[in-house]
C-alpha positions in Angstrom: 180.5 -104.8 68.4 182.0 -105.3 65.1 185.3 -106.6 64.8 187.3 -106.0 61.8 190.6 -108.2 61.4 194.0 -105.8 60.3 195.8 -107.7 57.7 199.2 -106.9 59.4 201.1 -104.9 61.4 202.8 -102.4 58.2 204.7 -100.6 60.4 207.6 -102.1 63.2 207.8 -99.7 65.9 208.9 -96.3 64.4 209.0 -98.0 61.3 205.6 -97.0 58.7 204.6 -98.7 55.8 201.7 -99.3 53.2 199.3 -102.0 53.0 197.8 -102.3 49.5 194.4 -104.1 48.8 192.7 -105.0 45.5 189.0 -105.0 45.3 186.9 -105.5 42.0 182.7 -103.9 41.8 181.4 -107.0 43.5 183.6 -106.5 46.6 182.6 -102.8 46.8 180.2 -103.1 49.4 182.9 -104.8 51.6 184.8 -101.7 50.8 182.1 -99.6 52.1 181.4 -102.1 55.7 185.3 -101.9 56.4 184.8 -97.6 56.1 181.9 -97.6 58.2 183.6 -99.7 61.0 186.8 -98.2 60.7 185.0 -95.0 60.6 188.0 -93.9 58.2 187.6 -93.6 54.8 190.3 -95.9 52.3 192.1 -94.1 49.7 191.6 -95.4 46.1 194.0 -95.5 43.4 193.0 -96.9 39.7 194.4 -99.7 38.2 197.0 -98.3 35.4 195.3 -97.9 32.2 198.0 -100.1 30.5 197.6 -102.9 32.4 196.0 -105.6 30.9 193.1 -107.4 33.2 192.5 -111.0 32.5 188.9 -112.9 33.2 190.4 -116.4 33.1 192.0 -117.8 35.9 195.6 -119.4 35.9 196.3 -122.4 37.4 196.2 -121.5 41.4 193.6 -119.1 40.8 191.1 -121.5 39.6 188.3 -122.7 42.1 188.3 -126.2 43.1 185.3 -128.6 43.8 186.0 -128.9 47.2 185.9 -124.8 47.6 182.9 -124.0 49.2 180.3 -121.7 47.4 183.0 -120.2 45.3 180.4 -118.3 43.0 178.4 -117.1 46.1 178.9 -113.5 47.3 178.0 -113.2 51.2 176.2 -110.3 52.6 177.5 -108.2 55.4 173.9 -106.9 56.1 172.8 -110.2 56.5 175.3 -111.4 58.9 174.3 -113.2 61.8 178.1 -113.1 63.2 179.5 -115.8 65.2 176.8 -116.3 68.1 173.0 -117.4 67.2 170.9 -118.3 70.4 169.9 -122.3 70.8 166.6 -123.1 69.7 164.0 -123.7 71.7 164.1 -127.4 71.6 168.0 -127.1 72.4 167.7 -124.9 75.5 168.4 -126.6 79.2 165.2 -126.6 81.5 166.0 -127.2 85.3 163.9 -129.3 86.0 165.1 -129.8 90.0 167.8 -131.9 91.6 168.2 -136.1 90.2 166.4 -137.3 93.4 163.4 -135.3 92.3 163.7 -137.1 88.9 163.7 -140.1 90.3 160.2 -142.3 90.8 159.2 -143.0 94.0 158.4 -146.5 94.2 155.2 -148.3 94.5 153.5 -148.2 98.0 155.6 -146.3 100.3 155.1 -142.5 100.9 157.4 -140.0 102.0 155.2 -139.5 105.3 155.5 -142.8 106.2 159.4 -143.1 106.2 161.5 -143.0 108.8 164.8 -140.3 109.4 168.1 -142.1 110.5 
């Protein structure tokens, strides 16, 4: 089944508590995966119309070389999850026990040996 990961616990035993998550347009379908799954519908609250959005990255925020297809957006449609089967060519054939494997050598047949 799916498996959705909970950021935290927000709430210590009778405790409650918010968790608050930003998402931009391109994360909207993630948005829209996590409802399905959670079969729960997440409340959304506008940014503040004051608030002033910036499209260039500070220092921590900007990607690295060494990040990993930073500019890529993955699919959750398209997911093949965690498990894939082997391929063919990787899959284990029994093919019988070692003596079996083994060549019997030249001139003797297994008629003509003799039980201890």
């Amino acid at each position: 089944g799916d498996y959705l990961h909970r950021i935290g616990r927000t709430g210590r035993a009778d405790k409650t508590g918010v968790a608050i998550t930003f998402i931009n347009e391109a994360e909207k379908n993630y948005q829209i995966e996590i409802e399905k799954t959670m079969k729960k519908v997440i409340p959304m609250v506008d940014l503040p119309e004051h608030m002033e959005i910036s499209n260039v990255f500070t220092e921590e925020e900007r990607p690295s070389l060494h990040d990993k297809n930073y500019l890529k957006t993955p699919s959750l449609k398209h997911s093949k999850g965690a498990f894939q089967e082997k391929k063919e060519k990787n899959q284990k054939v029994n093919s019988g026990s070692p003596a079996r494997k083994r060549k019997h050598k030249k001139g003797k047949s297994a008629k003509g040996r003799k039980r201890v």
